[in-house]
C-alpha positions as CSV (number, residue, x, y, z in Angstrom):
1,X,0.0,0.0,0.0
2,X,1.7,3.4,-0.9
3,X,2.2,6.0,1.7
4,X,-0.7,8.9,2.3
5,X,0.5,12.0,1.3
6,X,1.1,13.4,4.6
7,X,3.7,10.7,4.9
8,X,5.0,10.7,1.5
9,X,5.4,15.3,2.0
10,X,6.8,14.4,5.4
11,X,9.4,12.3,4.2
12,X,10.1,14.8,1.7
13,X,10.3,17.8,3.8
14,X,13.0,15.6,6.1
15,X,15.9,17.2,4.8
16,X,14.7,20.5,5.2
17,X,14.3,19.8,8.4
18,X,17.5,18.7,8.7
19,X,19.1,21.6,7.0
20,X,16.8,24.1,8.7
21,X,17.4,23.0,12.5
22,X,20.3,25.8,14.8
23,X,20.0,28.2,11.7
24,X,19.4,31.9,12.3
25,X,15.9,33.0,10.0
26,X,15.3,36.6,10.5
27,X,11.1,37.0,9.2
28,X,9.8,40.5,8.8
29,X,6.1,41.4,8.3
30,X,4.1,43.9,8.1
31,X,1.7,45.7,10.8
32,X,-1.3,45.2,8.8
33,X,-0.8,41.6,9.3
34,X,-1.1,41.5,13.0
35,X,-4.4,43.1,12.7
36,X,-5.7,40.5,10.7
37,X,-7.5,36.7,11.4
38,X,-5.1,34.9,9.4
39,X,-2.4,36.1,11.9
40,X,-3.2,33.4,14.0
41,X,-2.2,30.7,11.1
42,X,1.3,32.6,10.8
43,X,2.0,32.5,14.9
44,X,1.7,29.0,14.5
45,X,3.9,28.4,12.0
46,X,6.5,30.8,13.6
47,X,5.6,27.7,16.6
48,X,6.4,24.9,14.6
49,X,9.9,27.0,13.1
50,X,10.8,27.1,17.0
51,X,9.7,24.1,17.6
52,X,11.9,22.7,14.7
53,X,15.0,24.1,16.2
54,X,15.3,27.6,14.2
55,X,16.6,30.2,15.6
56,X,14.2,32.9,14.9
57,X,14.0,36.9,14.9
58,X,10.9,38.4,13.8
59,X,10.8,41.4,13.0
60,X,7.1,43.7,12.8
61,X,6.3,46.6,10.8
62,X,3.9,48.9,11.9
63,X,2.5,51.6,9.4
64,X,-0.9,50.0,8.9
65,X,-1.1,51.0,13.0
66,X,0.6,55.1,12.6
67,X,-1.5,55.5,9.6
68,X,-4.9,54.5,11.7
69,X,-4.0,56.9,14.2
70,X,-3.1,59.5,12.3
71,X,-5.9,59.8,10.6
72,X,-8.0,59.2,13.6
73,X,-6.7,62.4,14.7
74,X,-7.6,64.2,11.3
75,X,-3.7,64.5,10.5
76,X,-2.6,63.2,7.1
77,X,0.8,60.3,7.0
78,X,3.1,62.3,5.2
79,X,5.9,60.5,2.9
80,X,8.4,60.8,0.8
81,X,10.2,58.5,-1.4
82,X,8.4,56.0,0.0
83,X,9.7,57.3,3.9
84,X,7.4,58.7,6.6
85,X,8.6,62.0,7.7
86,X,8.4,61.5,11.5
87,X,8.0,65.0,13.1
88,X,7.7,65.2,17.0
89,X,4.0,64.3,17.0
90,X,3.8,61.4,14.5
91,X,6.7,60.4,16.9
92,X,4.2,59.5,19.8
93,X,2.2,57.8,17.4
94,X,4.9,55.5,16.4
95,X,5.6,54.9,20.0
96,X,2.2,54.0,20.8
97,X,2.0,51.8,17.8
98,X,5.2,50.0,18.2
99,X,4.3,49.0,21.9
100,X,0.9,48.0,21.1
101,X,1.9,45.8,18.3
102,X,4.9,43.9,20.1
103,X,2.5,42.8,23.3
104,X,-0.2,42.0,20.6
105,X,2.6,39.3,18.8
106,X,4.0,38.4,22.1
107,X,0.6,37.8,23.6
108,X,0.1,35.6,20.0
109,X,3.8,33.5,21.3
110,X,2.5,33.0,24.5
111,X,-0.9,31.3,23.6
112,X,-0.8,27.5,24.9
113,X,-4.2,26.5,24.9
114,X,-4.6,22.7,25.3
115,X,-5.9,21.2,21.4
116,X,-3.9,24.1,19.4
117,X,-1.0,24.1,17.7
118,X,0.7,26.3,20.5
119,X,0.0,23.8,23.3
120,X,3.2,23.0,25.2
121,X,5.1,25.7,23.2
122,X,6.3,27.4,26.0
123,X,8.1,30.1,24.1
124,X,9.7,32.9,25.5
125,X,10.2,36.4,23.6
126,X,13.2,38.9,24.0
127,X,12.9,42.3,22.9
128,X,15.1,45.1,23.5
129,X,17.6,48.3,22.2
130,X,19.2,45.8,19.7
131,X,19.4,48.8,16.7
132,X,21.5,51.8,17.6
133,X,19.9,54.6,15.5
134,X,21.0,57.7,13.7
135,X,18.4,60.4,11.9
136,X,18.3,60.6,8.4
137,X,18.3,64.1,8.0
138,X,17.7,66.2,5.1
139,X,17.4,64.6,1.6
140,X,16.3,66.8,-1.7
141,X,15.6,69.6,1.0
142,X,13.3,67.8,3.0
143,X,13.7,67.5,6.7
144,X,12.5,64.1,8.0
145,X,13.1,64.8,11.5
146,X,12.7,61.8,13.7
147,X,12.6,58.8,10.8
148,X,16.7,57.6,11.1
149,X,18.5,55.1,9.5
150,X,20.2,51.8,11.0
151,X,23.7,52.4,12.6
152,X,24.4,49.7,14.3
153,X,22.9,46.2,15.2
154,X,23.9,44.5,18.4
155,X,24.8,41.1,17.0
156,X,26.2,39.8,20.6
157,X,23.5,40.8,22.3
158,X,20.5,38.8,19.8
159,X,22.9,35.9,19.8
160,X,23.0,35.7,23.4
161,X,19.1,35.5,23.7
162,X,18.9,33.2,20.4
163,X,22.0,31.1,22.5
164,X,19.2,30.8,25.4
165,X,16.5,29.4,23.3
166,X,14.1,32.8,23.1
167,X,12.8,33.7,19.9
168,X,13.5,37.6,19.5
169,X,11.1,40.5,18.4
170,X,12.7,43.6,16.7
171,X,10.2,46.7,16.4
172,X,11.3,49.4,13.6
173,X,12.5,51.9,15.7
174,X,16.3,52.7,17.0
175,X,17.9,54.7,19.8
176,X,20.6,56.8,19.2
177,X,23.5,57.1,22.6
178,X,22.1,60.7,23.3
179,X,18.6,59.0,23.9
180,X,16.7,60.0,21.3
181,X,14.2,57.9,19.7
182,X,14.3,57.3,15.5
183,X,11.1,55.7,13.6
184,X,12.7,53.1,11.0
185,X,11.6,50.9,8.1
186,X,10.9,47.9,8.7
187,X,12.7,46.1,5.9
188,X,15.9,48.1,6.8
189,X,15.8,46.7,10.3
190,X,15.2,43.1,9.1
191,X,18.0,43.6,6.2
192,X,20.8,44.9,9.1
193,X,20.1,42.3,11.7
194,X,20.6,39.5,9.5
195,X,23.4,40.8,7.9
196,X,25.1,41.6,11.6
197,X,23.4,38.1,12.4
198,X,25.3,36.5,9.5
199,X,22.2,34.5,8.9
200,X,20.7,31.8,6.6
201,X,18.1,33.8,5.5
202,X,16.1,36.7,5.8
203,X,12.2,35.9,4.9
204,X,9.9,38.8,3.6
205,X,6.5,38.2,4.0
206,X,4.6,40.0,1.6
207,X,1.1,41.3,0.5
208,X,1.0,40.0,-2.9
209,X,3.3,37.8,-5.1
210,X,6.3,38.8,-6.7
211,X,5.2,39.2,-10.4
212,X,7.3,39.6,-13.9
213,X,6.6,42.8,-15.1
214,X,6.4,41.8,-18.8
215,X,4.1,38.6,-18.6
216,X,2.8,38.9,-15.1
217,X,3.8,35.2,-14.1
218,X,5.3,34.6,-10.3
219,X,9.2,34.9,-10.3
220,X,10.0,31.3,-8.4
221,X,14.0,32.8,-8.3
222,X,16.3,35.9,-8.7
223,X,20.0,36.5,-8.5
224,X,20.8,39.2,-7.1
225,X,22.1,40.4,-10.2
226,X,18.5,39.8,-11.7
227,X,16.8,41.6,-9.3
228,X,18.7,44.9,-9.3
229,X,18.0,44.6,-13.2
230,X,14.4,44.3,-12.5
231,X,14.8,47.1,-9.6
232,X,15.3,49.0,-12.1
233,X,11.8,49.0,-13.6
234,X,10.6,50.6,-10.4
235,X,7.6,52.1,-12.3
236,X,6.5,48.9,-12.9
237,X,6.7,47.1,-9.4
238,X,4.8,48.0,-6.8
239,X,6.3,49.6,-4.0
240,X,6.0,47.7,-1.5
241,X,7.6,44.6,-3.4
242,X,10.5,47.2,-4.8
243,X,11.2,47.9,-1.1
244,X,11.3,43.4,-0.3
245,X,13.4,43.2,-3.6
246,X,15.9,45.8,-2.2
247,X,15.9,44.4,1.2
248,X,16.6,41.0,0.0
249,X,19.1,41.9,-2.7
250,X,21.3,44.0,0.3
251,X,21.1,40.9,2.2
252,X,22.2,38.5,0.1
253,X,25.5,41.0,-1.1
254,X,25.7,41.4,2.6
255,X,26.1,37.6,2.9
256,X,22.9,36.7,4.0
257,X,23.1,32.9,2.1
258,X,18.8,33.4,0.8
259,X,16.5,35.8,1.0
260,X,12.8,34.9,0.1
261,X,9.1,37.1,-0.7
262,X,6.6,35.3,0.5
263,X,3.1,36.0,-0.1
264,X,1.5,35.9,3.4
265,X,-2.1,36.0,1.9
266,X,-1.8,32.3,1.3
267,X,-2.5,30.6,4.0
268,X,0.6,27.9,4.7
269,X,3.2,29.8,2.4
270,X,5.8,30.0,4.8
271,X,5.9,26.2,5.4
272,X,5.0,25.5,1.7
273,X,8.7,27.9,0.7
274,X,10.8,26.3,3.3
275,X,9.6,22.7,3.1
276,X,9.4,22.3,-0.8
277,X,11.9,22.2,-2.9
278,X,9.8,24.3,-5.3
279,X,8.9,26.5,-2.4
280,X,5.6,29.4,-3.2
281,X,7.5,32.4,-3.1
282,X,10.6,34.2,-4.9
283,X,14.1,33.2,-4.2
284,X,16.8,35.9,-4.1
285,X,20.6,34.5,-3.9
286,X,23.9,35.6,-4.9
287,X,24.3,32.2,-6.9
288,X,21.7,30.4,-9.3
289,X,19.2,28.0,-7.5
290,X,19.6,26.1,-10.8
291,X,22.7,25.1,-12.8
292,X,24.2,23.4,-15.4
293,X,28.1,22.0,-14.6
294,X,30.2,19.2,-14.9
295,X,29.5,16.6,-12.5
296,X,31.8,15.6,-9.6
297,X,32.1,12.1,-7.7
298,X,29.7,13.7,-4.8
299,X,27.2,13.6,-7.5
300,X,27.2,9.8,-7.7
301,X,24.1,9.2,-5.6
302,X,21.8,11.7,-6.9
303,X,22.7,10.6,-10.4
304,X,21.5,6.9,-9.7
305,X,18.8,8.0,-7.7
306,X,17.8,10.0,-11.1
307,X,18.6,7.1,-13.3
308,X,17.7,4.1,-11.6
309,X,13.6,4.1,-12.7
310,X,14.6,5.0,-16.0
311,X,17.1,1.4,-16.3
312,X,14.0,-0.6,-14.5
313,X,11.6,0.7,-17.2
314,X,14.6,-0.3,-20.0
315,X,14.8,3.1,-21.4
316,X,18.7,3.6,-19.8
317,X,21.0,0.5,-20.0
318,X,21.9,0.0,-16.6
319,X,25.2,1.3,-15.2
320,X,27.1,0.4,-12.0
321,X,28.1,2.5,-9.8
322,X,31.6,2.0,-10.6
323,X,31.3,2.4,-13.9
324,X,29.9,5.8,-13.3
325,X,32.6,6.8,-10.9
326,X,35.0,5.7,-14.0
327,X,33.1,7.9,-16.3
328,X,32.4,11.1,-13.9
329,X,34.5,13.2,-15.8
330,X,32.3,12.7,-19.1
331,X,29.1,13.5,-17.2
332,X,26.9,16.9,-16.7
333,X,24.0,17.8,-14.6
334,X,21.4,19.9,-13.5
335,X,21.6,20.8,-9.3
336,X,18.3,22.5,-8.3
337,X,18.9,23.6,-4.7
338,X,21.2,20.4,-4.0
339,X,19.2,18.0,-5.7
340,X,20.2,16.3,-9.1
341,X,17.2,16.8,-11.1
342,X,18.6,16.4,-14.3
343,X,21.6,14.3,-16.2
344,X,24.0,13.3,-19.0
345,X,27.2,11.8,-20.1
346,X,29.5,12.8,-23.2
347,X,31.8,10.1,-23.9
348,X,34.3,11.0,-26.8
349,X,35.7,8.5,-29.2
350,X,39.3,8.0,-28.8
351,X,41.4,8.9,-32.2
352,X,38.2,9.8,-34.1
353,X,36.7,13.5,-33.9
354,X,33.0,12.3,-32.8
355,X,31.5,11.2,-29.5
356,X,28.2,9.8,-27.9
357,X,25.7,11.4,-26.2
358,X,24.4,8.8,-23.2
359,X,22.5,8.6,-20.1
360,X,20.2,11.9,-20.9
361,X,18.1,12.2,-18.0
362,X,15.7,14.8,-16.2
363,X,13.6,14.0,-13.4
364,X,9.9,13.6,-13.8
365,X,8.8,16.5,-11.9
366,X,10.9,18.8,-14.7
367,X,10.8,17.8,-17.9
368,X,8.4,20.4,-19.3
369,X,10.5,22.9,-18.9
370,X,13.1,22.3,-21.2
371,X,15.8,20.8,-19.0
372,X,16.6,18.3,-21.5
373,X,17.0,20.5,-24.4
374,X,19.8,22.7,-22.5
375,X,21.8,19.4,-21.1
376,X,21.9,18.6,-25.1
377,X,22.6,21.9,-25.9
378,X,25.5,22.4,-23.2
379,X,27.3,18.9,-24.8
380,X,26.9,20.7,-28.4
381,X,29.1,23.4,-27.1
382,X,31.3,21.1,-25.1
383,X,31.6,19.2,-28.5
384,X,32.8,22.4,-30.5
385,X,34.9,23.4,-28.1
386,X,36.9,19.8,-28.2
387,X,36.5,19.9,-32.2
388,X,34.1,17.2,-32.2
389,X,32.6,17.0,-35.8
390,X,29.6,14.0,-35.2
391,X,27.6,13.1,-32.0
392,X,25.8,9.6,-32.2
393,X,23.0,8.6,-29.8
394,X,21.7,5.3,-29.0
395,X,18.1,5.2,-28.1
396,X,15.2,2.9,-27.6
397,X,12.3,5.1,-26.9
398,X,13.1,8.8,-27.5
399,X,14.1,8.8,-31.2
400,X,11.9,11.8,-32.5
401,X,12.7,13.9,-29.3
402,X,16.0,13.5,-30.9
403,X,15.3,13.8,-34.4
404,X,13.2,17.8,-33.3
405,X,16.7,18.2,-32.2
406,X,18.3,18.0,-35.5
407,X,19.4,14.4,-35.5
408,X,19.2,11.8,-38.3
409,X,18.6,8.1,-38.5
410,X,21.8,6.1,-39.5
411,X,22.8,2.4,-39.4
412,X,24.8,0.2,-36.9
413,X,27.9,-0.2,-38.9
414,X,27.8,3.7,-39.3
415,X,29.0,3.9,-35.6
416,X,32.9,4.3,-35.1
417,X,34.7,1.9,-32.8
418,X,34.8,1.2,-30.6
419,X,30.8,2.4,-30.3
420,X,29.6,0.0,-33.0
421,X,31.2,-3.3,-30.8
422,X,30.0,-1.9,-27.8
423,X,26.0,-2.0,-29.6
424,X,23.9,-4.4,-28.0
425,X,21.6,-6.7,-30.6
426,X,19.3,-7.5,-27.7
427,X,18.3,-3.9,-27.3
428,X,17.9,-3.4,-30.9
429,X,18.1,0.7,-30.1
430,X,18.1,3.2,-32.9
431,X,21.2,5.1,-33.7
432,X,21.1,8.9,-34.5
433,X,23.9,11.3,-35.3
434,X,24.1,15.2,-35.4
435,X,27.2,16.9,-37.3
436,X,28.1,19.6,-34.7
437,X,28.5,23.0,-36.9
């Protein structure tokens, strides 16, 4: 009987876990999210993160809260460049809604009714003067009084109540050593503590998805190089997921290893992007989640893993694992976040300026993405760039996925040795060849 699929995604989500557990995850969210029902669903998940052994540091926003009172109070927010100018009465404001949001969450932490999913948590919340502050100033000639800018974050100090097991809540404000008291943005604070941190990741949980501008479609993954290029369509983002993009893009050239928008409308998102290999949200790193290179002897296991239902079903001739730790050098694959998702060998013909193409694999949960075509399409090059003239391929049951490739039918005694004595009868495959121009 196969597994439900709460085992099946548990068993899946088990190196995650792994991976996940005495790593530093700094989350920041907005203040309109507290104020809303499906704020509950998130304090539970922060649970299980704890719970999970992550070392978390949430960090709250709270402009939703100034703008309420504000215009409670007939006053109009005031902003510029996306900033609110704090003058000395929005300052109470922000006070007011800073304090009122941080016993709101950490009322939320300290729920442990029996039945729900924070029974037995038992967590405990440290917050604090973590952020020395400085004011901004005056930019383009306007003064913006009390709103400041991150000076310093005091790493040794959030470490210390991470080191004693307390999950730690940052509001956006910093203190300056003359006293004074400096409104901040959110995502600035969440951006300098994990840099000072040197954490994992830094999470951004968003009100909408991170969209393409040209297409609309969801952007699963950035490099940090992409997303300054797409930063620089600013009139076609919307503000608030310019200001994520830039937080997460600092991060990650701060060292932060990932940063990731999430989309906190969806209920389960979080747990979805950091328990799925595909994740919900957009991933921002230095480095490509996904690559093409030359495969190494560490890559041994993942290649049979790939491999091995393809030999059962007969469409791959089978190949021992010492075979393929002979051959390593000829083989390429696809890593997608540290899994080996796609795979294939070129093995060139010794004396003769041709090779074979073998063992082209992709796993079945991306092949309609065109995986296949670019491993065939990286051995063309690799071909050139050796002076290889011909590739042959042998194959029993993707011949015309070949032949939309540009390859031609040809004959067994057409194969150079030592290809055509290593042809097996019994298999009766079809042999193709491509003249590499």
């Amino acid at each position: 009987m196969p597994p439900s699929p709460f085992v099946s995604w548990l068993r899946h989500s088990s190196p995650y876990i792994h991976a996940h557990r005495n790593r530093t995850f700094v989350i920041v969210f907005s203040g309109h999210a507290v104020t809303e029902p499906g704020f509950d669903g998130l304090i539970h998940d922060f649970t299980l993160l704890k719970s999970l052994g992550v070392r978390l540091v949430l960090v709250h926003g709270i402009r939703h809260q100034v703008d309420e009172r504000l215009q409670e109070r007939g006053d109009t927010p005031t902003f510029h460049h996306h900033l609110r100018i704090t003058d000395a009465t929005t300052l109470q404001y922000v006070k007011q809604a800073a304090g009122l949001v941080r016993i709101e969450i950490e009322a939320a932490l300290s729920m442990g009714v029996s039945g729900s999913p924070m029974a037995g948590a038992g967590i405990r919340v440290a917050s604090g003067n973590f952020v020395t502050a400085r004011p901004l100033g005056v930019l383009d000639g306007i003064d913006y009084h009390y709103t400041g800018k991150v000076r310093r974050i005091d790493a040794a100090a959030i470490h210390q109540q991470l080191d004693h097991n307390h999950v730690v809540l940052i509001s956006p404000m910093g203190y300056s050593p003359s006293g004074e008291v400096f409104n901040l943005a959110a995502e600035d604070v969440a951006t300098e503590v994990a840099v000072a941190l040197k954490a994992e990741k830094l999470i951004v949980l968003t009100e909408q998805n991170c969209l393409s501008p040209g297409d609309g479609a969801a952007l699963q993954q950035l490099t940090t190089a992409q997303a300054e290029a797409l930063l620089q369509e600013a009139a076609a983002i919307p503000a608030e997921i310019s200001r994520a993009l830039a937080a997460a893009t600092q991060a990650c050239k701060g060292g932060v290893e990932r940063a990731h928008l999430i989309n906190r409308q969806v209920d389960g998102a979080l747990l979805q992007e950091l328990f799925t290999r595909d994740g919900i949200g957009t991933l921002v790193s230095s480095n490509a989640f996904e690559s093409i290179r030359p495969a190494s002897l560490d890559d041994i296991g993942g290649i049979m893993e790939l491999i091995k239902p393809l030999e059962a079903q007969g469409i791959l001739v089978r190949r021992s694992r010492e075979k393929l730790e002979m051959e390593i050098g000829d083989y390429v694959v696809i890593e997608r976040d540290g899994l080996i998702i796609g795979c294939t060998a070129f093995h060139p013909v010794a004396g003769d300026r041709c090779g074979e193409i073998a063992c082209l694999a992709v796993h079945p949960d991306y092949q309609n993405n065109a995986r296949g075509h670019s491993l065939l399409s990286y051995l063309v090059e690799k071909a050139k760039q050796q002076n290889i003239q011909r590739l042959f391929v042998r194959s029993t049951q993707s011949v015309h996925w070949f032949v939309e490739r540009g390859f031609v039918s040809c004959e067994v005694e057409d194969l150079p040795e030592p290809l055509r004595s290593g042809y097996d009868r019994q298999r009766n495959s079809k042999v193709l060849f491509k003249t590499v121009s």
